[in-house]
N, C-alpha and C positions, 0 to 999 in steps of 0.2 A: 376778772380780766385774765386774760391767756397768755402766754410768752412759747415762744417754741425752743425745740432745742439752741437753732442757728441762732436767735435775739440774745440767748440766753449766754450762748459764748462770746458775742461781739461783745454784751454787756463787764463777761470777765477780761476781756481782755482788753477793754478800755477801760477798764476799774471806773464803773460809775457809782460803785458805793451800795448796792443792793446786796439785801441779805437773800442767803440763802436760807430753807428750813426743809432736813430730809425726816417728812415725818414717817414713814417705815418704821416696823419694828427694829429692836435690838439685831434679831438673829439676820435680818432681810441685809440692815449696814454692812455688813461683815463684807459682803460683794463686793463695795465699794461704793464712794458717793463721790459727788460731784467736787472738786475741789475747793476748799475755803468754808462747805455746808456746815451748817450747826445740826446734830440730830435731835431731833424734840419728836419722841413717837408722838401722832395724832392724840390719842387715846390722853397724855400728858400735857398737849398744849396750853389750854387753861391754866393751868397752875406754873406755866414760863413765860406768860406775855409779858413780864415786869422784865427778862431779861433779852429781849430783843427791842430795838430803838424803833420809837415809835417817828424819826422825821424820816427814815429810808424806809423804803420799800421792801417789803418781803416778797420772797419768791417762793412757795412752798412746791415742794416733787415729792413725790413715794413711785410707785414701783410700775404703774400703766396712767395715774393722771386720778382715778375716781377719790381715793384718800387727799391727795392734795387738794380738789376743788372742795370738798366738805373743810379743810385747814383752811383757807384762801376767803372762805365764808367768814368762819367763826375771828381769822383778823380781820377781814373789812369792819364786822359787827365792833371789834374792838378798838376802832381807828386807825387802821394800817390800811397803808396801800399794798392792796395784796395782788400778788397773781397767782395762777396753777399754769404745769405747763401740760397737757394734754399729750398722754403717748410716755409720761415720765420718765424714768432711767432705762424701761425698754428703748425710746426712742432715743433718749441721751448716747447710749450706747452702741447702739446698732448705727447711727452719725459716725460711729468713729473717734468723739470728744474721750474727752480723761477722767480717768477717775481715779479717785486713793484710797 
C-alpha cells in the first residue's frame, strides 16, 4: 500500500499511532528523517521486527520510495500493515514538511 507525503503528515499531525521506519543507511540519516521515525537500515530489518508493534501500522520511507517498497513487502510478509511512500524524503522534503 502507498501513503504520500501530504497522508503522511495529516497522519502526524492527528497522531493516529503509525510507525514510522526510515530504512536508509546510517550515513543517508544524518540528513535528517522524518520526525518521531525509528531507523532500521533495510539490509537489518529482519532481525528488528520483534521491536516494532505488530497492531500499528508501519510506514516505511528511505530516500526516492524503491528501498522502502522492498521494506513494506518483507513487513506485510511478516504481518504488518505496511506502507511505502513513493517519491520518499525526496518528496517529503521538496513539500516543505520537517525533518530532524
Amino acid at each position: 500500500m502507498e501513503i504520500t507525503p501530504q497522508q503522511l503528515s495529516e497522519q502526524l499531525t492527528n497522531g493516529r499511532g503509525a510507525q514510522i521506519v526510515d530504512v536508509r543507511e546510517s550515513a543517508e540519516v544524518t540528513e535528517g528523517m522524518i520526525p518521531g521515525a525509528k531507523h532500521i537500515a533495510l539490509g537489518e530489518l529482519p532481525g528488528h521486527l520483534k521491536d516494532l508493534d505488530t497492531s500499528r501500522p508501519v510506514i516505511a520511507v528511505c530516500r526516492s520510495g524503491r528501498r522502502s517498497a522492498a521494506a513494506a513487502d518483507q513487513l506485510a510478509a511478516a504481518g504488518f500493515t505496511a506502507y511505502t511512500m513513493p517519491g520518499g524524503m525526496l518528496d517529503w522534503t521538496a513539500a516543505g514538511f520537517p525533518i530532524s
